[in-house]
C-alpha positions, 0 to 999 in steps of 0.5 A: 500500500502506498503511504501519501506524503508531499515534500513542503520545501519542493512545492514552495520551491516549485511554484516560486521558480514557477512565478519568477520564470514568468513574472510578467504573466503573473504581474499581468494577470493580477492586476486584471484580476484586481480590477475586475474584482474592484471596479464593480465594488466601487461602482456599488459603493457610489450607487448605494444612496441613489439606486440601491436596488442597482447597487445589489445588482451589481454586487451580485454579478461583482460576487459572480465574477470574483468566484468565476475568476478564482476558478479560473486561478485555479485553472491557471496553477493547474496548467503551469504544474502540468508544464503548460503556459497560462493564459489571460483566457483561463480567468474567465474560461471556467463560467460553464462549471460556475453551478457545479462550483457554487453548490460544491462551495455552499455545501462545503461552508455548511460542512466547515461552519458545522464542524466549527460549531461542534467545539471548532476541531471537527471544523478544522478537520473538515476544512482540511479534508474537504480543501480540494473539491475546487481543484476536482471541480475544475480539474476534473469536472466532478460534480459538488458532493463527488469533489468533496468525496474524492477530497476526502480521498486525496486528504486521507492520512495527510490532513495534519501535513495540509494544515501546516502547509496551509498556515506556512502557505498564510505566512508567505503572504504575509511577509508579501504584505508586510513588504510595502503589498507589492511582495504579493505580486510574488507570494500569491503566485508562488502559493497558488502554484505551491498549493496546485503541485501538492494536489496533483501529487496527492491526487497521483498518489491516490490513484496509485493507491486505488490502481494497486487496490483494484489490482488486489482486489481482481488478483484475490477474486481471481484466485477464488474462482481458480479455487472453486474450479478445481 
């Protein structure tokens, strides 16, 4: 049986060669992402007194945008751990999996809001093995409660490994902050393409572990028909 695990050090590695080997990409498209996330808020802010009912509507289709592009971020870490080049056109070309994403988003947050009423642990817990359901979404096309299921899956025996990869993963955008917020121009792509290279790994791993687990299962069934016929 094949144990999972994942190197911290290699992915962060990884996606910080990643973002400097193509810095200007990254600079680009989170600038784009800023302000397509942005304008609509402010837009809102200055309609609010005169047309609130406007102003929800915008809200809405700024809320919208936002989950359609951190689809579409996703989709673009994928692609650099997959050795392939991002594009402009990946931020957007999530929307037909908008639905899919949406319900696996709600009932992920119904879950982890659960989970940290019941004395915040469980929550925790849920909120680790329960992380990559987007990637799936995205990844995979699976649909809400199947992306959580085959999250569950990946995260199974590496949850404590997750957690403090994802606070170590905080901590680096952090210091991205703290230098003048322009250092975020490099820590969120290193982290996002960090955080992509664990999935992939992960995600390998599992299927290796349930190949080998099918090949038992077939192997040991076999032999019981052999058995019966003689």
């Amino acid at each position: 049986m094949t144990t999972k695990n994942f190197s911290m050090r290699e992915a962060v590695d990884f996606g910080w060669d990643t973002m400097k080997n193509n810095i200007g990409f990254f600079i680009g498209f989170l600038i784009v992402a800023v302000l397509v996330n942005v304008i609509p808020d402010i837009i809102a802010m200055m309609l609010e007194e005169d047309s609130p009912f406007l102003s929800i509507i915008i809200q809405i289709v700024s809320s919208v945008l936002s989950m359609i592009i951190g689809m579409g971020l996703i989709k673009i870490s994928l692609r650099f751990c997959d050795g392939e080049t991002g594009e402009f056109s990946d931020l957007f070309s999530c929307y037909p999996l908008f639905i899919n994403y949406l319900i696996g988003s709600i009932l992920c947050g119904l879950i982890v809001v659960a989970g940290l009423i019941l004395l915040i642990i469980p929550g925790i817990i849920w909120a680790i093995q329960f992380y990559f359901y987007d990637y799936l979404i995205i990844d995979r096309g699976l649909g809400p409660v199947d992306a959580l299921k085959k999250s569950s899956e990946i995260t199974k025996g590496v949850k404590w490994d997750l957690f403090v990869f994802v606070i170590l993963l905080g901590i680096i955008n952090l210091l991205g902050f703290i230098c003048l917020v322009v250092g975020l121009f490099a820590t969120i792509p290193t982290t996002m393409i960090a955080m992509a290279f664990v999935y992939r790994k992960l995600l390998a791993q599992t299927e290796l572990t349930e190949g080998y687990g099918a090949y038992q299962e077939n192997y040991i069934n076999g032999d019981q028909r052999f058995s019966n016929s003689v």
